[in-house]
MDTraj code that builds the backbone (N, CA, C; nanometers):
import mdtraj as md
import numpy as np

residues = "UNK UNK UNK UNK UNK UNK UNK UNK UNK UNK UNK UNK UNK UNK UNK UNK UNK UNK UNK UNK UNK UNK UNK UNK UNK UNK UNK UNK UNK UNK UNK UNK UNK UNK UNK UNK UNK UNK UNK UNK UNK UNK UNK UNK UNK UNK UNK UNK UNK UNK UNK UNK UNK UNK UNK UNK UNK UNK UNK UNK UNK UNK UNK UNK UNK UNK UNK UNK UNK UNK UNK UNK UNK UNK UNK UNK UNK UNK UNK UNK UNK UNK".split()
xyz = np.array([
    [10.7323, 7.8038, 10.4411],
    [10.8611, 7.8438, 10.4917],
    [10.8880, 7.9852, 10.4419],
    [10.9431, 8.0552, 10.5453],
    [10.9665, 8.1898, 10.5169],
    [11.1058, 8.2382, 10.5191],
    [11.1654, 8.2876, 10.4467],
    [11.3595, 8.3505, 10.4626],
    [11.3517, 8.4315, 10.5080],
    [11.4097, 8.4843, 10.5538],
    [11.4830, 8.6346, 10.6138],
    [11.6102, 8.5955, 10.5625],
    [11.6687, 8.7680, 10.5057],
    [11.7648, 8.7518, 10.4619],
    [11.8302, 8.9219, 10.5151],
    [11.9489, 8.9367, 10.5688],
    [11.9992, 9.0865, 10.5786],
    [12.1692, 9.0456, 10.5585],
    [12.2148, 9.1561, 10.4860],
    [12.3790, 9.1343, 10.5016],
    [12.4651, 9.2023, 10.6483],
    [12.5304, 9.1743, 10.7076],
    [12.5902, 9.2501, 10.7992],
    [12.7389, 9.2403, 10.7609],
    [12.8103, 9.3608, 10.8194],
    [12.9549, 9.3532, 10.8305],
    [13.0219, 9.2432, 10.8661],
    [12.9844, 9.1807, 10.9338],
    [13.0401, 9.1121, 11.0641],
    [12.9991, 8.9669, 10.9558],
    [12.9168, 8.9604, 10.8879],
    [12.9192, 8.8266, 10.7924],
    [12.9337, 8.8672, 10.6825],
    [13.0375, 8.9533, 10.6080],
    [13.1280, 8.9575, 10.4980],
    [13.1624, 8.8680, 10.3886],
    [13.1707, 8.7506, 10.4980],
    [13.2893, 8.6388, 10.4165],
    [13.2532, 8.5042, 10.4771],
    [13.0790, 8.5265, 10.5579],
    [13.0594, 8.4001, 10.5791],
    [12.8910, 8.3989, 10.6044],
    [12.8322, 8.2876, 10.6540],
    [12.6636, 8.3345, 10.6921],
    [12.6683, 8.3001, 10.8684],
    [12.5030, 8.3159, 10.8230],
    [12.5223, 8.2395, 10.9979],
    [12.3612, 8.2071, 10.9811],
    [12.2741, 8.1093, 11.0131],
    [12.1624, 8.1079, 11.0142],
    [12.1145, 8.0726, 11.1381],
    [11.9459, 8.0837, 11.1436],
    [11.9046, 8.0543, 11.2757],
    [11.7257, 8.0348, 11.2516],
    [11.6922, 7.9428, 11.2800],
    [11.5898, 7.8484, 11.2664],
    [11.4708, 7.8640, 11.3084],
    [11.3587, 7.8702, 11.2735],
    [11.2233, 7.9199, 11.3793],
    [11.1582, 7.8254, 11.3379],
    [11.1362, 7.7287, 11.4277],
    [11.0356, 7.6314, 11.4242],
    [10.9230, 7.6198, 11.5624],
    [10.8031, 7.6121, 11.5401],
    [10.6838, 7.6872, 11.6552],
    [10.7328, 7.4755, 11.7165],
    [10.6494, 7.4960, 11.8406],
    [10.6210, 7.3414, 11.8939],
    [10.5263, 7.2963, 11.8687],
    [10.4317, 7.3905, 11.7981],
    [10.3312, 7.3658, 11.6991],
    [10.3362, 7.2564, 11.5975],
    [10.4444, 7.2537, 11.5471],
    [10.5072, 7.1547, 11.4068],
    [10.5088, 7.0344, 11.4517],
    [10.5725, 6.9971, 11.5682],
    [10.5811, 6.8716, 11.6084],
    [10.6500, 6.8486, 11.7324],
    [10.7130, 6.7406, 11.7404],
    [10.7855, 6.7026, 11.9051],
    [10.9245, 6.7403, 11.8690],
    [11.0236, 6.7308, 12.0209],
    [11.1274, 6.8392, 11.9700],
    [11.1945, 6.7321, 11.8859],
    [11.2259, 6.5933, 11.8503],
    [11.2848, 6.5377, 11.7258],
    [11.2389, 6.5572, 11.6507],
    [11.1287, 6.5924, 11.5674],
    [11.0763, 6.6130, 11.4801],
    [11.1321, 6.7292, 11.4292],
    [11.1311, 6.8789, 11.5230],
    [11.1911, 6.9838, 11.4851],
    [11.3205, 6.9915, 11.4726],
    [11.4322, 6.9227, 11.5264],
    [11.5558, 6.8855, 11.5564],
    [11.5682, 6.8424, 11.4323],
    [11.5129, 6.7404, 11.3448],
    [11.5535, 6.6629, 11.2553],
    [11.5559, 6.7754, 11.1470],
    [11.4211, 6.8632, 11.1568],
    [11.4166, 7.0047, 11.0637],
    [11.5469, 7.0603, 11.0835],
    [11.5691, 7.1027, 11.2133],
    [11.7045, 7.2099, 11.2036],
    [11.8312, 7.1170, 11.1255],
    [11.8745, 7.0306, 11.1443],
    [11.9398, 6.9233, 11.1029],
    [11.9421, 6.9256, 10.9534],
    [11.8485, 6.8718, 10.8943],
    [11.8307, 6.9061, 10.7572],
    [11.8532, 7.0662, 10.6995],
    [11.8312, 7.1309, 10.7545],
    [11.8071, 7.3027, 10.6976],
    [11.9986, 7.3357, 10.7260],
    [12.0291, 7.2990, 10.8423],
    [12.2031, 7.3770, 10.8847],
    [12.2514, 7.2586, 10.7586],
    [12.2326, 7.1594, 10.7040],
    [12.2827, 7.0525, 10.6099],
    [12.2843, 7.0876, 10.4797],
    [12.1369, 7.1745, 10.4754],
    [12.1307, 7.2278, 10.3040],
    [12.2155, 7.4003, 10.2936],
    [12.1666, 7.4484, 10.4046],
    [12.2864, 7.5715, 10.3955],
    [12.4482, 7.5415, 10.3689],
    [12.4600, 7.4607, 10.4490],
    [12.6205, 7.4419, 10.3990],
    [12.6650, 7.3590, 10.2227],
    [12.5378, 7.2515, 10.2237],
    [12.5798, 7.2697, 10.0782],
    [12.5891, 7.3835, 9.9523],
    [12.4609, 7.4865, 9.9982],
    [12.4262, 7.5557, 9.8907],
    [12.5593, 7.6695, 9.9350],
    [12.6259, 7.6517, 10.0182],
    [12.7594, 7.7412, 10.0532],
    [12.8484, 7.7029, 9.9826],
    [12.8901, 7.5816, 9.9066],
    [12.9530, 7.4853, 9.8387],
    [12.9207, 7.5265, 9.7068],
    [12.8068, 7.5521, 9.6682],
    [12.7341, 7.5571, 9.5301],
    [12.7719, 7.7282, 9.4855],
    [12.7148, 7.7950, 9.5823],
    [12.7361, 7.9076, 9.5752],
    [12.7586, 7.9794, 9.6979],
    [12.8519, 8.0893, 9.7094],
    [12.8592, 8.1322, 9.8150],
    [12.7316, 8.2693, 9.8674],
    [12.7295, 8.2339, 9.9653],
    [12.6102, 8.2731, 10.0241],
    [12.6392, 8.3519, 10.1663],
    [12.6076, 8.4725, 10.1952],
    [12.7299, 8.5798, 10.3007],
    [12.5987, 8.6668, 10.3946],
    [12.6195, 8.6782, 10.4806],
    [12.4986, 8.7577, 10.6008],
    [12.4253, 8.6696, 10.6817],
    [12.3103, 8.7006, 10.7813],
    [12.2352, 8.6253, 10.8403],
    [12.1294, 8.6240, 10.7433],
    [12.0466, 8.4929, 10.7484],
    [11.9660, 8.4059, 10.7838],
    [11.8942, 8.3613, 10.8851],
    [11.7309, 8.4026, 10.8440],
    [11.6371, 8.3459, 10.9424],
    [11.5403, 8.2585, 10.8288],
    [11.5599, 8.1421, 10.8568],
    [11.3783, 8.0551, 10.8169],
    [11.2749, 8.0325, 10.9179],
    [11.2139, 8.0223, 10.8904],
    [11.0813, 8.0553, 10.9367],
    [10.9954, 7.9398, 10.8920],
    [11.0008, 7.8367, 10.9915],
    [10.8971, 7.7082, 10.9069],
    [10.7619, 7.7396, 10.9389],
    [10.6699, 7.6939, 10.8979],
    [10.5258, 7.6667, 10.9386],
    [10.4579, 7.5097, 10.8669],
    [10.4015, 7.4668, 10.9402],
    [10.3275, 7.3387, 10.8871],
    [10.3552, 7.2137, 11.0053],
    [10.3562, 7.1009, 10.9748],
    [10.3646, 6.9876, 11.0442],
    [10.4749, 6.9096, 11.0023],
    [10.6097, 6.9213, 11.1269],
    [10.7540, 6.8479, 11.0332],
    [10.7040, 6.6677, 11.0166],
    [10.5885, 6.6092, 11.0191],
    [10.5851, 6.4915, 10.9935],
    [10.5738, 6.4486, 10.8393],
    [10.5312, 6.5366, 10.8098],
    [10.4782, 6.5981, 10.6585],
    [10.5798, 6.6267, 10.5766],
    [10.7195, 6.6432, 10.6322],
    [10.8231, 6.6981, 10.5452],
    [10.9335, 6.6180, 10.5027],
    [10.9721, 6.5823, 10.4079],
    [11.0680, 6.5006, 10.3030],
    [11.1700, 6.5934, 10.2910],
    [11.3112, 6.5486, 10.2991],
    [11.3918, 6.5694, 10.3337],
    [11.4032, 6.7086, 10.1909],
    [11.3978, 6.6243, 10.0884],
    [11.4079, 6.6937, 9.9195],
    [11.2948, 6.7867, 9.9071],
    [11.2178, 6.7783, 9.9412],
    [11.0932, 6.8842, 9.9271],
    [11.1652, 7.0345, 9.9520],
    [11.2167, 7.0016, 10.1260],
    [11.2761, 7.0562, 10.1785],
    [11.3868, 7.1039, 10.1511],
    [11.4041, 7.1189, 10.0687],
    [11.5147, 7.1497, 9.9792],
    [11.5792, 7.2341, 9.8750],
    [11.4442, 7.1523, 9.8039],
    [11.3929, 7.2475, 9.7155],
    [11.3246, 7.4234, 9.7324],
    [11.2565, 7.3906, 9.8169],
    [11.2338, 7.4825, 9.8711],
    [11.3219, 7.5841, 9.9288],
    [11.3709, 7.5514, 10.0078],
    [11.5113, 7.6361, 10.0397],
    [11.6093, 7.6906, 9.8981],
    [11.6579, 7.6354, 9.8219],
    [11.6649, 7.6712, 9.7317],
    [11.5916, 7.7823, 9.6230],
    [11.5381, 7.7329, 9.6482],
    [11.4277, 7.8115, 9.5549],
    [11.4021, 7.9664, 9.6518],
    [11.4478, 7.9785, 9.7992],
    [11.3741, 8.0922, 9.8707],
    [11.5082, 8.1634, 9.8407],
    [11.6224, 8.0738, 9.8329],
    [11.8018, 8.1387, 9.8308],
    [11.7948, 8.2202, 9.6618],
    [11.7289, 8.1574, 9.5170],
    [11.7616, 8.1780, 9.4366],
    [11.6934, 8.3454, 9.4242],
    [11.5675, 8.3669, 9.5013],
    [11.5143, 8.4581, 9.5089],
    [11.5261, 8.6010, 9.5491],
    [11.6517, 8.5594, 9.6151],
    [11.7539, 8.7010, 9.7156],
    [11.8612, 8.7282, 9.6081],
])
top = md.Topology()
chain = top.add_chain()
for i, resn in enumerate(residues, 1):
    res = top.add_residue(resn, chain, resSeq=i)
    for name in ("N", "CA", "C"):
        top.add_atom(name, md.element.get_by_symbol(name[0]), res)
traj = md.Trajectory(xyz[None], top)
């Protein structure tokens, strides 16, 4: 998984993210369930800490393969890094 991260004016005082998952990964529930989980952990870690600009992730791999917490972690870990 890859972040993109840029601040803009226009997200000041809030984020906005947006999801790249290939059809490569899996069928579209499979990827659905990804976006689902990922817009779920952004808004917590908005809770935890506030977090302001766009957002791009960038998955790669096979979403059959992916645990909700893995997934998570990870994200985390790409947020603590910015």
């Amino acid at each position: 998984m890859i972040l993109y991260h840029q601040r803009l004016p226009e997200f000041a005082n809030d984020y906005a993210g947006a999801y790249l998952i290939p059809k490569s990964a899996g069928t579209a529930v499979e990827r659905n369930r990804l976006k689902r989980w990922l817009r779920e952990d952004f808004r917590l870690l908005q809770k935890e800490h506030p977090i302001y600009g766009a957002f791009i992730v960038r998955f790669s791999g096979t979403a059959a393969e992916v645990v909700h917490g893995d997934l998570s972690e990870s994200l985390k870990k790409l947020m603590e890094s910015i």
